[in-house]
PDB file of N, H, CA, C and O in Angstrom:
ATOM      1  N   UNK A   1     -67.335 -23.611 -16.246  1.00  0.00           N
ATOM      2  CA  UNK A   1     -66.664 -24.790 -15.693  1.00  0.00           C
ATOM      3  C   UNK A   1     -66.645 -25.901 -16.749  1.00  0.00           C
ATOM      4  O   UNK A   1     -67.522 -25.952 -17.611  1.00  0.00           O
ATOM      5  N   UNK A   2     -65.960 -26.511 -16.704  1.00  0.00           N
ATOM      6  H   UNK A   2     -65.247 -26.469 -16.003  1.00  0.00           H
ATOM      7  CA  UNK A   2     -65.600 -27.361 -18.203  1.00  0.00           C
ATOM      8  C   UNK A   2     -65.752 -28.853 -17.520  1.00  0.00           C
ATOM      9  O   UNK A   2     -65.455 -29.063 -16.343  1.00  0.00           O
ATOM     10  N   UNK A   3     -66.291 -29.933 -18.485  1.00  0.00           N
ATOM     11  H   UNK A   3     -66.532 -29.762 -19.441  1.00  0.00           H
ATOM     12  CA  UNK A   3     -66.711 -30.785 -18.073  1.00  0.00           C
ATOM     13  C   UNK A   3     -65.463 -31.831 -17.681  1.00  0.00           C
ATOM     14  O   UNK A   3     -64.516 -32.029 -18.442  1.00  0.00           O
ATOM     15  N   UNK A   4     -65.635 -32.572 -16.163  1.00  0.00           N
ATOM     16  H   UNK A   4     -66.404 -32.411 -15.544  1.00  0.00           H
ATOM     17  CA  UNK A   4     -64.599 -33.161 -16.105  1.00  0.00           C
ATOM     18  C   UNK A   4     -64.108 -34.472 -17.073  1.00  0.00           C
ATOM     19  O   UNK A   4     -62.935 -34.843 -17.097  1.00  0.00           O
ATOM     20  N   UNK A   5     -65.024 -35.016 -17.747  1.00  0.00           N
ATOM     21  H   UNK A   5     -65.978 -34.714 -17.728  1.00  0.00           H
ATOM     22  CA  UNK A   5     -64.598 -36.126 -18.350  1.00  0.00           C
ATOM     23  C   UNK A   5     -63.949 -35.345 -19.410  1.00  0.00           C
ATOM     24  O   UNK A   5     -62.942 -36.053 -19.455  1.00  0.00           O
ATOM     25  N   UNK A   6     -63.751 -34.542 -20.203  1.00  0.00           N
ATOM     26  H   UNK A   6     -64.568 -33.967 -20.167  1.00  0.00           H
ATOM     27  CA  UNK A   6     -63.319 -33.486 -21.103  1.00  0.00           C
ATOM     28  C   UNK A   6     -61.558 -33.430 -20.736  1.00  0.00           C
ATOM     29  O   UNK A   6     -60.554 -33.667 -21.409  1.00  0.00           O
ATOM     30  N   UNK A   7     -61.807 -32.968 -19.246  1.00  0.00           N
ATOM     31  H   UNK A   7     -62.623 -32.776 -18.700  1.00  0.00           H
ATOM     32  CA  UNK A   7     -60.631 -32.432 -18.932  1.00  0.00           C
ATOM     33  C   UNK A   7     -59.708 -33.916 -18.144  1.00  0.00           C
ATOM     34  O   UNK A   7     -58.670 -33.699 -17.519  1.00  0.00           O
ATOM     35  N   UNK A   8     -60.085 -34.889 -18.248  1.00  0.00           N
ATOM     36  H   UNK A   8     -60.929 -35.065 -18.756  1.00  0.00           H
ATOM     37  CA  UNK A   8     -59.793 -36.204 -17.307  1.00  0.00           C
ATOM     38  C   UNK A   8     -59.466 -37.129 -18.851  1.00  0.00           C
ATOM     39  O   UNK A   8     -58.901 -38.212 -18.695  1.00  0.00           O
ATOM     40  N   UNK A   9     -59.746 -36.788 -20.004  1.00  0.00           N
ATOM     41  H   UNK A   9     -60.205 -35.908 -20.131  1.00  0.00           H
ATOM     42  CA  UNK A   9     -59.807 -37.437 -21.340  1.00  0.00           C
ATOM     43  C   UNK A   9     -58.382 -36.989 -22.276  1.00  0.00           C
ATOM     44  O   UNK A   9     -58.102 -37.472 -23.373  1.00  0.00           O
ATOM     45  N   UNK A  10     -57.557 -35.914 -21.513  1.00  0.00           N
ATOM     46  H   UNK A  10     -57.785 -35.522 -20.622  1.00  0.00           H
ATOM     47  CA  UNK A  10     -57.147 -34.944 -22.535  1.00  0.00           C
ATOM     48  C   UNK A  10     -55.269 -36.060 -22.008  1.00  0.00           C
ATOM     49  O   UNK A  10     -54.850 -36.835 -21.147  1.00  0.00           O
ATOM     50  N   UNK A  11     -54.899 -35.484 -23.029  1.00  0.00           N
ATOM     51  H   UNK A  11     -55.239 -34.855 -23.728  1.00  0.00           H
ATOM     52  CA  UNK A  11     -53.007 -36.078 -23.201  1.00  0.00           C
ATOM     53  C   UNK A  11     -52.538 -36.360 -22.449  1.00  0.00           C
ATOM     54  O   UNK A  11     -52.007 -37.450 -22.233  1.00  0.00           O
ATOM     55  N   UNK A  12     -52.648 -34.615 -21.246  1.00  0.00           N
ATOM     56  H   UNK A  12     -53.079 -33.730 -21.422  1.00  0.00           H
ATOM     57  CA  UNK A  12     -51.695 -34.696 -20.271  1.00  0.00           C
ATOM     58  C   UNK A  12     -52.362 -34.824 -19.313  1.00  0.00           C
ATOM     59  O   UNK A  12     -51.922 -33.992 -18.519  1.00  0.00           O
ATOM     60  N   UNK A  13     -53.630 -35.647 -18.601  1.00  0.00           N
ATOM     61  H   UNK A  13     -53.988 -36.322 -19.246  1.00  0.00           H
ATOM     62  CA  UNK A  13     -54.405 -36.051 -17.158  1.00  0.00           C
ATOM     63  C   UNK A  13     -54.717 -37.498 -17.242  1.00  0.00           C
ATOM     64  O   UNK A  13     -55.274 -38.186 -18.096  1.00  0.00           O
ATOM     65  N   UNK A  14     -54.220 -37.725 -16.167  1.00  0.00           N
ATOM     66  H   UNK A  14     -53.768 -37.166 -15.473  1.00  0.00           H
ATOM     67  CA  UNK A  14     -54.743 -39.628 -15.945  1.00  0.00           C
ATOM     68  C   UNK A  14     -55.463 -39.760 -14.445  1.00  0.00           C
ATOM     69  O   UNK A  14     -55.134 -39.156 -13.424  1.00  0.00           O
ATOM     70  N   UNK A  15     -56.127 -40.356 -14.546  1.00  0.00           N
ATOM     71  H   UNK A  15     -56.394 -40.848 -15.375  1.00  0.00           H
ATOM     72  CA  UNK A  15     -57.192 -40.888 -12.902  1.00  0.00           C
ATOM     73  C   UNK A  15     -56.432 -42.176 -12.909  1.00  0.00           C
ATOM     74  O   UNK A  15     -56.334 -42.973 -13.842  1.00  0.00           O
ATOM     75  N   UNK A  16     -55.974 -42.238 -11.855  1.00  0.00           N
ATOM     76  H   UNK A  16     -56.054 -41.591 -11.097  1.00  0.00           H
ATOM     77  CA  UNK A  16     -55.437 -44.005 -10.843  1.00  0.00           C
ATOM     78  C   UNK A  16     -56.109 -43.929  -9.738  1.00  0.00           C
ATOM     79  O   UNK A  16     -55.945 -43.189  -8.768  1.00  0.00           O
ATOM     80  N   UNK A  17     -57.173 -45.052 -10.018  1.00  0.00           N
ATOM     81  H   UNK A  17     -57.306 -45.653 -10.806  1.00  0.00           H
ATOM     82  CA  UNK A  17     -57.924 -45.783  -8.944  1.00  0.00           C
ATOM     83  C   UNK A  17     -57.497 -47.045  -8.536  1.00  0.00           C
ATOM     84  O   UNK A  17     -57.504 -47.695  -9.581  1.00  0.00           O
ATOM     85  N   UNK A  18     -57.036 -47.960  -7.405  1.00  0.00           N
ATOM     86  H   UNK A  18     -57.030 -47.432  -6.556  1.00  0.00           H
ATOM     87  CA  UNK A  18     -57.077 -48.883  -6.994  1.00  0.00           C
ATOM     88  C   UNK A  18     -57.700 -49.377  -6.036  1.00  0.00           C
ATOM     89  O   UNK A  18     -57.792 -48.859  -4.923  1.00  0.00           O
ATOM     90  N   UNK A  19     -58.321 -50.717  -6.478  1.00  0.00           N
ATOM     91  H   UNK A  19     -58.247 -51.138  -7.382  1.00  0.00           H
ATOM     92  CA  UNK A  19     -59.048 -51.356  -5.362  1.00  0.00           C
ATOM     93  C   UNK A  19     -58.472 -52.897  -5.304  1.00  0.00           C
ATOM     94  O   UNK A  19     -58.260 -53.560  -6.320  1.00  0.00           O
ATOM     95  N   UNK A  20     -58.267 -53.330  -4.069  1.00  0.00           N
ATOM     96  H   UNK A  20     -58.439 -52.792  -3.244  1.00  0.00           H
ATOM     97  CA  UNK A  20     -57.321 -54.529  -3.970  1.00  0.00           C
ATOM     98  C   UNK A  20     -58.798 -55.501  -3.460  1.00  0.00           C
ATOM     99  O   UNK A  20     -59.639 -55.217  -2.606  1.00  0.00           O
ATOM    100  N   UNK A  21     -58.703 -56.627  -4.293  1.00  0.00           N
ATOM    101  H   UNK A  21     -58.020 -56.857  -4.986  1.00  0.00           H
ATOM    102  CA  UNK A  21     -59.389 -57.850  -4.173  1.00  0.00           C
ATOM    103  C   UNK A  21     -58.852 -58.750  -4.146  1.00  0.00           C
ATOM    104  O   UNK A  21     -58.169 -59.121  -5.100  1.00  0.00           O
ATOM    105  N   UNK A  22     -59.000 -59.575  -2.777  1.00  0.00           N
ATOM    106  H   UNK A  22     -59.555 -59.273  -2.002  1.00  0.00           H
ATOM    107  CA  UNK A  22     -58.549 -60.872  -1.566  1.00  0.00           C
ATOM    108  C   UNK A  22     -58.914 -62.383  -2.653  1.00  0.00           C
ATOM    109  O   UNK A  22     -60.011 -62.774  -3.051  1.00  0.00           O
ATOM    110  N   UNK A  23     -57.808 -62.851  -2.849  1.00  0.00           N
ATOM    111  H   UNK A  23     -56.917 -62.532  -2.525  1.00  0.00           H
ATOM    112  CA  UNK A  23     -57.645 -63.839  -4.234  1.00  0.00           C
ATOM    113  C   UNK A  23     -58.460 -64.830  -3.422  1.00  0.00           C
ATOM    114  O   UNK A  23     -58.057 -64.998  -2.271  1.00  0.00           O
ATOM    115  N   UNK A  24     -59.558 -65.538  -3.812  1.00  0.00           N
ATOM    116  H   UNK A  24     -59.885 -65.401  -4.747  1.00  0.00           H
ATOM    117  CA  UNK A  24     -60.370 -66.855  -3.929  1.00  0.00           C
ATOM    118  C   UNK A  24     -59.778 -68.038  -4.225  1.00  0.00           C
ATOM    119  O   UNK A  24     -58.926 -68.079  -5.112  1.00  0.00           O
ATOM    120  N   UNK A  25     -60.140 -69.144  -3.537  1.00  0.00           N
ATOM    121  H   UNK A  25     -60.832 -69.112  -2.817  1.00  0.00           H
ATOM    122  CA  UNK A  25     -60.044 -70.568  -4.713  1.00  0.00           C
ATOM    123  C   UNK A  25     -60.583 -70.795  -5.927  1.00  0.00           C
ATOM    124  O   UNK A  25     -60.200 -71.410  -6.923  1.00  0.00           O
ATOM    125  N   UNK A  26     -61.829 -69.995  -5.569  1.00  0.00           N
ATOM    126  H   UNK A  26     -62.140 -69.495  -4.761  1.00  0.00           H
ATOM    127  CA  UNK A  26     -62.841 -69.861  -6.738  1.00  0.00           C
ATOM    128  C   UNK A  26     -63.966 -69.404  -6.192  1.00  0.00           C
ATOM    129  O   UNK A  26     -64.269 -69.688  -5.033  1.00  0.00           O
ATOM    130  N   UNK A  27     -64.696 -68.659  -6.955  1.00  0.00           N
ATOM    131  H   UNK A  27     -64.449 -68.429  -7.897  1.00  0.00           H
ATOM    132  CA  UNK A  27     -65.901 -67.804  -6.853  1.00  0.00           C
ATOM    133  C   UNK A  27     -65.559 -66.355  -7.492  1.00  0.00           C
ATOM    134  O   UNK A  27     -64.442 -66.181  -7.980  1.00  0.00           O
ATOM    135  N   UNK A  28     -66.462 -65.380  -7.489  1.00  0.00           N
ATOM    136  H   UNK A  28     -67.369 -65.522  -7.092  1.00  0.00           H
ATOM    137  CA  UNK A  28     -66.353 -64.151  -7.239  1.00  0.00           C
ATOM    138  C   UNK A  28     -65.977 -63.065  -6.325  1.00  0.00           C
ATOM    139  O   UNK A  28     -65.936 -63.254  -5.109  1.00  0.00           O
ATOM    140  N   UNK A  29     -65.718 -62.007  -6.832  1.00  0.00           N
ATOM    141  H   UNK A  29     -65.752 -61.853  -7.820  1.00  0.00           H
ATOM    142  CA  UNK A  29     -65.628 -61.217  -5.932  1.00  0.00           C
ATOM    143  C   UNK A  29     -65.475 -59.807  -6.562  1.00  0.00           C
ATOM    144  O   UNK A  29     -64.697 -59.386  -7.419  1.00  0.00           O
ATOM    145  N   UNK A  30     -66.881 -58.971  -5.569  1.00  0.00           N
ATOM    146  H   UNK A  30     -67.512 -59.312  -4.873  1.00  0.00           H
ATOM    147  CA  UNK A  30     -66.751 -57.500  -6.739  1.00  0.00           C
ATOM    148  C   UNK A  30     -66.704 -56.539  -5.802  1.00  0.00           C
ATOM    149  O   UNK A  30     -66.838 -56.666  -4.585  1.00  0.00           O
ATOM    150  N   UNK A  31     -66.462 -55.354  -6.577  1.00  0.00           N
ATOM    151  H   UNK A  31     -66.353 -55.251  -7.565  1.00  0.00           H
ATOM    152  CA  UNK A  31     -65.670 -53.988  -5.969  1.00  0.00           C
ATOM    153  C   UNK A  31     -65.963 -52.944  -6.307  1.00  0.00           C
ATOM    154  O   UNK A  31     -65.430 -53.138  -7.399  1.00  0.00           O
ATOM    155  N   UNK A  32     -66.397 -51.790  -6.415  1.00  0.00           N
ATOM    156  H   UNK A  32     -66.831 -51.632  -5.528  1.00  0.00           H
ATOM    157  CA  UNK A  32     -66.686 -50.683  -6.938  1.00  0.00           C
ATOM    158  C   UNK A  32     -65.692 -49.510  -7.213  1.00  0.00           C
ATOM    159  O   UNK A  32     -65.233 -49.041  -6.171  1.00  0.00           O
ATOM    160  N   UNK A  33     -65.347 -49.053  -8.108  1.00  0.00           N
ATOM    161  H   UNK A  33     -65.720 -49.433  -8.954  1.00  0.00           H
ATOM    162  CA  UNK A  33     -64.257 -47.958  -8.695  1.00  0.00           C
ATOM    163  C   UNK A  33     -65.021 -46.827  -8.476  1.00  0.00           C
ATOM    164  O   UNK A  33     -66.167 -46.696  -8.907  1.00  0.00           O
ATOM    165  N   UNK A  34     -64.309 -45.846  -7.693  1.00  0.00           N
ATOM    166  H   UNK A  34     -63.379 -45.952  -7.343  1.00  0.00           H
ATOM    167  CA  UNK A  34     -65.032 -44.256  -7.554  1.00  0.00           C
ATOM    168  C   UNK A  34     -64.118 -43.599  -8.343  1.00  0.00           C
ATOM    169  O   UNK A  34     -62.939 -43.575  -7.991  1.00  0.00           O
ATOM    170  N   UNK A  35     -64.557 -42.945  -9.579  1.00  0.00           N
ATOM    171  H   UNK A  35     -65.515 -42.965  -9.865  1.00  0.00           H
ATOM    172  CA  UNK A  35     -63.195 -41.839  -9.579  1.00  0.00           C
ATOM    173  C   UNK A  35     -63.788 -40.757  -9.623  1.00  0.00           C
ATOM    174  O   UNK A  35     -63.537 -40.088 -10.625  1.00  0.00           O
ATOM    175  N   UNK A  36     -64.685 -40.211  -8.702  1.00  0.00           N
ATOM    176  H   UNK A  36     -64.890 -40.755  -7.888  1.00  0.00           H
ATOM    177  CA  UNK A  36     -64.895 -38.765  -8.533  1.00  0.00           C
ATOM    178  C   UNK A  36     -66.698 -38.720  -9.209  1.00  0.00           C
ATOM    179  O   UNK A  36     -67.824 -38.760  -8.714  1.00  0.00           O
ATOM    180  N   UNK A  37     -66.109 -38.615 -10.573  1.00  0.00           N
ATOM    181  H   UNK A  37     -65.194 -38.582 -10.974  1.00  0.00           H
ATOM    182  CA  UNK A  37     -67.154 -38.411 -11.293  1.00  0.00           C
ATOM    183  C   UNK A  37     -67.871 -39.251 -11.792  1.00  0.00           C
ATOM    184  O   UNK A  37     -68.896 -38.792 -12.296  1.00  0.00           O
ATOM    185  N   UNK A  38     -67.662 -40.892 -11.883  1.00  0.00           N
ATOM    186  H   UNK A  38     -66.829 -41.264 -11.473  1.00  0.00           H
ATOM    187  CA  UNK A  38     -68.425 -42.101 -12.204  1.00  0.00           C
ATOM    188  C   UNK A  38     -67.925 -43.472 -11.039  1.00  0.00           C
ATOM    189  O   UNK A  38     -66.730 -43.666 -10.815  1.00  0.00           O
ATOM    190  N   UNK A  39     -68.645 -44.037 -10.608  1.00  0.00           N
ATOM    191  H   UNK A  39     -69.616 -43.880 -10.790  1.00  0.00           H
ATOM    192  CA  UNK A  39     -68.494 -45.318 -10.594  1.00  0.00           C
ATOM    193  C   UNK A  39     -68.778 -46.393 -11.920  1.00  0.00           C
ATOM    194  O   UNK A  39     -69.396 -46.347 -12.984  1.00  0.00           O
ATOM    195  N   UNK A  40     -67.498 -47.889 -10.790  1.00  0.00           N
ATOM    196  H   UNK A  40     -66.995 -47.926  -9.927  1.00  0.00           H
ATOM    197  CA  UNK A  40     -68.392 -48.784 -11.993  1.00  0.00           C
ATOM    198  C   UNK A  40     -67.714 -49.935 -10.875  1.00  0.00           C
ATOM    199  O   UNK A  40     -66.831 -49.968 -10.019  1.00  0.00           O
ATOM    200  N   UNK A  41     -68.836 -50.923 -11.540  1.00  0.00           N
ATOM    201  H   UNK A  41     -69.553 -50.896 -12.236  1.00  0.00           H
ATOM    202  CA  UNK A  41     -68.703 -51.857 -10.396  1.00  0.00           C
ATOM    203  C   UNK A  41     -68.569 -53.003 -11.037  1.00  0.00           C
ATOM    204  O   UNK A  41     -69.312 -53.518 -11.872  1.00  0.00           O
ATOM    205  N   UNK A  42     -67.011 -53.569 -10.340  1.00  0.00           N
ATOM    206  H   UNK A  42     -66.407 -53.150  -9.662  1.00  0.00           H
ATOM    207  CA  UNK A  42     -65.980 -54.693 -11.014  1.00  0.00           C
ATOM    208  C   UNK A  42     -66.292 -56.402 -10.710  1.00  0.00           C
ATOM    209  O   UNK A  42     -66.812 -56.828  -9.678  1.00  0.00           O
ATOM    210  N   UNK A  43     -66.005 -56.929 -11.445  1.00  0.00           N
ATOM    211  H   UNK A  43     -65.583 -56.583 -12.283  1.00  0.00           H
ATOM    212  CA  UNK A  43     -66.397 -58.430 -10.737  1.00  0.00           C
ATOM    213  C   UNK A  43     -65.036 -59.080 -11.336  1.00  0.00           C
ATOM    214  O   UNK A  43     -64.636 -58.894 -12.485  1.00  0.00           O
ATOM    215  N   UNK A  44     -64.405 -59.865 -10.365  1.00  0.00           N
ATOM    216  H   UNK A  44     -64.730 -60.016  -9.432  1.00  0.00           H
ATOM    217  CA  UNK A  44     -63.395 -60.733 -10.865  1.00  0.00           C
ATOM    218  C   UNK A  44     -63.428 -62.448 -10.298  1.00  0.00           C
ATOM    219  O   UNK A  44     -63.306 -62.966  -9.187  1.00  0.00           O
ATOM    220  N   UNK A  45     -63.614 -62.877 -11.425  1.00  0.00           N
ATOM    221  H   UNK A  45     -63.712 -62.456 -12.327  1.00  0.00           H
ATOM    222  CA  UNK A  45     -64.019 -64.253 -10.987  1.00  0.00           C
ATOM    223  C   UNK A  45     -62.949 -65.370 -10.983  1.00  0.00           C
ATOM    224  O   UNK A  45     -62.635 -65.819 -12.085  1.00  0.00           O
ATOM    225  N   UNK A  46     -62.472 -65.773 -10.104  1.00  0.00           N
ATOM    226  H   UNK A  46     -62.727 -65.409  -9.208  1.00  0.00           H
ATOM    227  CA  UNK A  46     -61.560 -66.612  -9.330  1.00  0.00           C
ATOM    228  C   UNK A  46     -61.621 -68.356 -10.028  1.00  0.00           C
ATOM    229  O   UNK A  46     -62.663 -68.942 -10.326  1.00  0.00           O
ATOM    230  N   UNK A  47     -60.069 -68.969 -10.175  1.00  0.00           N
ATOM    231  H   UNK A  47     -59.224 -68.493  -9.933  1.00  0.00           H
ATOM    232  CA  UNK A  47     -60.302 -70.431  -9.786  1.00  0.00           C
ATOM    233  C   UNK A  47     -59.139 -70.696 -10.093  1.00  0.00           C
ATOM    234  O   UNK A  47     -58.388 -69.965 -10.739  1.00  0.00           O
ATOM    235  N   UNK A  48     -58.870 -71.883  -9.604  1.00  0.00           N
ATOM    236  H   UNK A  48     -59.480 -72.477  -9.080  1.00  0.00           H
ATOM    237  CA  UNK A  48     -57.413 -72.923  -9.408  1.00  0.00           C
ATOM    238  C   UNK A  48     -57.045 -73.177 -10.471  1.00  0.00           C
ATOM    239  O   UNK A  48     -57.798 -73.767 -11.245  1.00  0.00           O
ATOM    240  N   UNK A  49     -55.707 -72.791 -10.856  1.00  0.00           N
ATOM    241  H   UNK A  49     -55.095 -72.312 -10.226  1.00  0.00           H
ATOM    242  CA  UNK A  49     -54.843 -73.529 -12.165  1.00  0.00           C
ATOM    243  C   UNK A  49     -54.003 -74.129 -11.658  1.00  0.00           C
ATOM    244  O   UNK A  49     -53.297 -73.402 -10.960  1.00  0.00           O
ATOM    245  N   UNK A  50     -53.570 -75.665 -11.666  1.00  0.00           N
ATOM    246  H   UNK A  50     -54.144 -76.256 -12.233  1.00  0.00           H
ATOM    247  CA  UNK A  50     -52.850 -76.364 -11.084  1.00  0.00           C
ATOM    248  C   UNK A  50     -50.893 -76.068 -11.658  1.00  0.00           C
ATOM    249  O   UNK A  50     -50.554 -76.016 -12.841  1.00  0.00           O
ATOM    250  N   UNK A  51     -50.446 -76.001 -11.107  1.00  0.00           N
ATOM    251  H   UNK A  51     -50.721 -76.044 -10.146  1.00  0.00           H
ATOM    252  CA  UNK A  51     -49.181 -76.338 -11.036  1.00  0.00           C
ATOM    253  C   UNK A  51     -48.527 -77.504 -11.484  1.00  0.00           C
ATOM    254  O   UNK A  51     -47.426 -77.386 -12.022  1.00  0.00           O
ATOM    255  N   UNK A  52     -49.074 -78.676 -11.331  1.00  0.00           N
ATOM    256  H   UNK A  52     -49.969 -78.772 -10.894  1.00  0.00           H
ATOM    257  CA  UNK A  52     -48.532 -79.638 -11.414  1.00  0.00           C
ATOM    258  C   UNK A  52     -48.973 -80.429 -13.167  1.00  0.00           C
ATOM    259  O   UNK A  52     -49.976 -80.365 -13.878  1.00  0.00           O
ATOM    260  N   UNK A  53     -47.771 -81.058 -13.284  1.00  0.00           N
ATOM    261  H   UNK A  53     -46.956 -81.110 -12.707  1.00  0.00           H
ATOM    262  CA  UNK A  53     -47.248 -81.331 -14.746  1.00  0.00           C
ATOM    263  C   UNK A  53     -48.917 -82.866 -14.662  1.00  0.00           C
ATOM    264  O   UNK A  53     -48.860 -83.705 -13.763  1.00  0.00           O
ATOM    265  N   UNK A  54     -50.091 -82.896 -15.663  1.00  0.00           N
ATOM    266  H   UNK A  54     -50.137 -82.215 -16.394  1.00  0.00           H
ATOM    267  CA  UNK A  54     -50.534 -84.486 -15.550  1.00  0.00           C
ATOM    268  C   UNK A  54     -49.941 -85.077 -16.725  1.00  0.00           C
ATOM    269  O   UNK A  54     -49.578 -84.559 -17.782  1.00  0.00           O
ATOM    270  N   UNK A  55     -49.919 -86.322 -16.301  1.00  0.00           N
ATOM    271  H   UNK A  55     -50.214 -86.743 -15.443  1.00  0.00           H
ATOM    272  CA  UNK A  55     -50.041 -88.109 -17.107  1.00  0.00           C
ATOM    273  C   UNK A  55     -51.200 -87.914 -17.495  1.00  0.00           C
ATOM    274  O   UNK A  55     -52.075 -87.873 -16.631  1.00  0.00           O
ATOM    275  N   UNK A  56     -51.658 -87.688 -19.264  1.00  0.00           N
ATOM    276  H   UNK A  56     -50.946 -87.721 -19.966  1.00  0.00           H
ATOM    277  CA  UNK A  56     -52.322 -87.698 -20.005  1.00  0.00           C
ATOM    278  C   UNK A  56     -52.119 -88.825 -20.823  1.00  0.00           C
ATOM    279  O   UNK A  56     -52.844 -89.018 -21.799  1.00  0.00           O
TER     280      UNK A  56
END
């Protein structure tokens, strides 16, 4: 049996994992990726970029 990262590494195989994370004002927020043979556990950290033009 041949190792999967071997066979998951090669030209023609790709793993698509998605995990959807609920957008913040700000803070964190983490998630864990399964793809079979590893996890890994995501953190995406959130905050406000204003829109509006300032008077500097």
């Amino acid at each position: 049996m041949q190792d999967p990262c071997l066979v998951l590494a090669g030209p023609t195989h790709a793993v698509v994992v998605q995990v959807d994370f609920t957008p913040k004002e700000a803070g964190k927020s983490d998630g864990i990726l399964d793809i079979g043979f590893c996890k890994m556990k995501v953190t995406v950290a959130w905050s406000l970029i204003s829109c509006e033009k300032l008077n500097v």
